[in-house]
Each structure stands twice: as C-alpha cells, then as structure tokens.
C-alpha positions, 0 to 999 in steps of 0.5 A: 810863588805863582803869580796870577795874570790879574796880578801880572797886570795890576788888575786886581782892582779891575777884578773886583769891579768886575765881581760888582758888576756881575752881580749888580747887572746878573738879571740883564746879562742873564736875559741876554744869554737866555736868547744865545745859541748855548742856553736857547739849544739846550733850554728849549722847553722854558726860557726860564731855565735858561735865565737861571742857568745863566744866573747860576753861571755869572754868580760863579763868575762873580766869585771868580772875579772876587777872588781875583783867580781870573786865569784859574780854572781851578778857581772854587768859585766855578766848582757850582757850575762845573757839572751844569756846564758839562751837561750843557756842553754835552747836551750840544754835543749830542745835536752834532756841535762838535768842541770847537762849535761849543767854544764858539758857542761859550765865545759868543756869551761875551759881547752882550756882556762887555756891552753892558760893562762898557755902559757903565763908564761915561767914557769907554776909554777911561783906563779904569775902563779898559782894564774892567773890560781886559778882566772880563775878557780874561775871565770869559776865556778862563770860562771857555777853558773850563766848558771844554775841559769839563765837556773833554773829561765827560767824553772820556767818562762816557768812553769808559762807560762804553768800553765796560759796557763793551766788555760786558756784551763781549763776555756773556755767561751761559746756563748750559744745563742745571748746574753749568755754566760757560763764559765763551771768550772771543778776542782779546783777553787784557787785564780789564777784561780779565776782572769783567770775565771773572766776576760775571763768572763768580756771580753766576756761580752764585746765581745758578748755583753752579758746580762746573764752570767752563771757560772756553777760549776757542775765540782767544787769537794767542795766549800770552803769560798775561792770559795765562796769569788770567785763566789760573786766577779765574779758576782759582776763584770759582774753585774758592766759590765751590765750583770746578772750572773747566778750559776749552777750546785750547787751539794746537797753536796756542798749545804749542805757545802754553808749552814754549812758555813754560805755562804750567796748566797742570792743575787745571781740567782742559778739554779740546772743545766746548762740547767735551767740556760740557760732556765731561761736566754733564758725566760728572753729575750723573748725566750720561749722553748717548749717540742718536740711534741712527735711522732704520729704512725699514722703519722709515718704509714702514712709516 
C-alpha cells in the first residue's frame, strides 16, 4: 500500500486547510503571481492573462491539496493545468532560460504565497500553522516537479518532430522524366528512415503516376542485412503499387558485402549508377538517348 507524505506526517488536516485557502486567497495570490518572472515573461501583452493563468494553476493546486496527494505528480487535480504549464515553460525556454532557471522560476511562486498563509494565523508559530505551511511547501515542490517533467517530455517531443522532419529533408523524391521517379539516399538507412523513404516513395508513385522507381544508394556508407531487409521491402511495395523500382548506385565494397552475407537481391533490377538506372527506365518506355554528336571544326569555321 502506498503511503502518501501528507499522510506519513499526519498532514491531512493541514492539506485540507491549505485547499481552503487556495481557493479563498486565489484572486491575491494570482495578483502577486501575475508580477513574477514566470507569468510577467510569458504573458507580456495582458496582465490579465497572466492572473488567469495563475487562477487556473491554483484551482489545481486547490484540488491537489484536497485530495490530499500533495507529493503526486500524478495527482488529476494537476491534469488541467498540465498542458498550460508546458507552454509556459516552453515559452521560457525559447528566450534562453534553460530547466534549471524554469525551476527557479516555478521556485520563486512560493514565498508570495506562504505569505499570504502565514497571514492567516494569529500567531505564526501555532502548530496548526506549521503544518499548513510544510503542506503548501511540500505541494510547491510537487508543482516544480511537474513543470519540469512536462517541459522534459516537451522537449523530447519536439526532439522527434525534429528528427522526422530531418528525415523528410534527408530523403527527397525526384521527378526524373514523365513517369519516374527517384529517391537518392545518403547516410545511414535505419529502420525509421526506412518507413520515411518507403512511404514518400509510394506516395509519389501515386502522385506522378509513376511506372519506374529508383532507388539510388551511391550515398549509403555500408549495407547490412538490415538495409538489405529494407530495400526488398521498399521494392516490393512499389511493385504491389504498379511500379517497377529500380537499385543503383550499389558500390564494389558494399557488393562484395551483399555477396559475403549471402543477400539475394536476385529478384531486384541493379544498375551501377543512377544514370544507367534512369537510361534503363527511360528504354523501357520507349525513350531512346543518343550520344551528343560531336562538334565539326569545319562547322565551327564555317560559323
């Protein structure tokens, strides 16, 4: 059984004073955190917005309290406010604050509001008093923890949307001629690359109708039973979309690899370059390409 720390510490009752006074001292503690560094840099064109940002946070911290999961992160009551936090965090992040500065940031929204508590007690020493302020304490930090680990999980987010987007640059597919299309591939071909390649390659099948795609690896620096698995598959779906897809660019090194790890690429079309790939597709629609005639001196005195 888990045991919370407003339990541990008999703090229950404490928790549940604290909820009150989130909710009856809101609107000052809002005011206040309006004018600090983490609501004032991010809300710059209404103050406003700033006071209802901090409404919205202490109605959650409210609920925190009143459930009296203080030292949850995965308290509901701090689902409302999850996604605002992490646009807020985010927003810093994006002037140069870096994780440790948010958190002093998120730090700094304490002291105007163990202020107003303490107001409330005659005497600031009472036990009752005390242990109002550790709980308010121990819910600020369990805030801090959730800034950071949402504005942590926003930053891996926008890591992966980077490294797709990476991917997409790093694998265009070209229009050589009516009919054709190429994907020439440079660096390493891992798995998530793979399904980029594959579906940008069907998808201009579809959009330019296309009966020949090449696949050119002159940029791949090794090839491994993994690239292989990649390639075969790649192939097989043009040819499911119609299409007959077409490998070149296949190195003396790495074709010494495809035959030392026993790769059968029999079934696939191989040229040595990308340009016998597109000669080979060109011929095979009807397109021959003759040599340029070379120039005559005597047409060139003549001229």
């Amino acid at each position: 059984m888990q045991v919370s720390v407003s339990e541990a510490n008999g703090q229950g009752p404490a928790a549940h004073q604290v909820a009150a006074f989130l909710e009856r001292r809101r609107e000052q503690i809002a005011q206040r955190w309006a004018d600090a560094a983490l609501f004032r840099t991010v809300f710059t064109v209404s103050r406003d917005e700033a006071v209802e940002a901090g409404r919205a946070v202490l109605a959650a911290l409210a609920a925190v309290a009143a459930s009296e999961r203080l030292d949850d992160v995965r308290a509901p009551g701090f689902d409302a406010v999850r996604d605002q936090l992490g646009r807020m965090a985010a927003s810093r992040a994006r002037t140069g604050v870096d994780p440790d500065g948010v958190a002093d940031e998120v730090a700094a929204l304490r002291p105007p509001a163990v202020e107003l508590l303490r107001a409330e007690f005659d005497d600031p020493d009472y036990p009752d008093a005390h242990a109002c302020v550790v709980a308010l304490t121990i819910l600020m930090g369990t805030l801090r923890l959730v800034v950071m680990e949402t504005t942590l999980s926003a930053g891996e987010a926008l890591i992966a949307r980077q490294r797709e987007q990476l991917h997409e640059v790093a694998t265009p597919v070209i229009k050589l001629w009516d009919g054709t299309v190429a994907v020439p591939l440079i660096g390493t071909l891992d798995s998530a690359r793979s399904q980029v390649v594959m579906e940008s390659l069907l998808n201009a099948i579809v959009a330019e109708r296309a009966r020949y795609a090449i696949l050119d690896i002159t940029g791949v620096p090794t090839v491994d039973s993994l690239v292989a698995q990649h390639l075969m598959k790649t192939v097989a779906a043009a040819r499911l979309m119609g299409a007959e897809c077409v490998v070149s660019g296949i190195r003396p090194a790495i074709a010494q690899t495809i035959v030392h790890l026993g790769i059968d690429l029999g079934t696939v079309i191989t040229r040595a370059s990308l340009a016998d790939a597109l000669a080979y597709a060109l011929s095979r629609q009807g397109v021959e390409i003759a040599p340029l005639r070379a120039a005559d001196p005597a047409d060139a005195g003549a001229r």
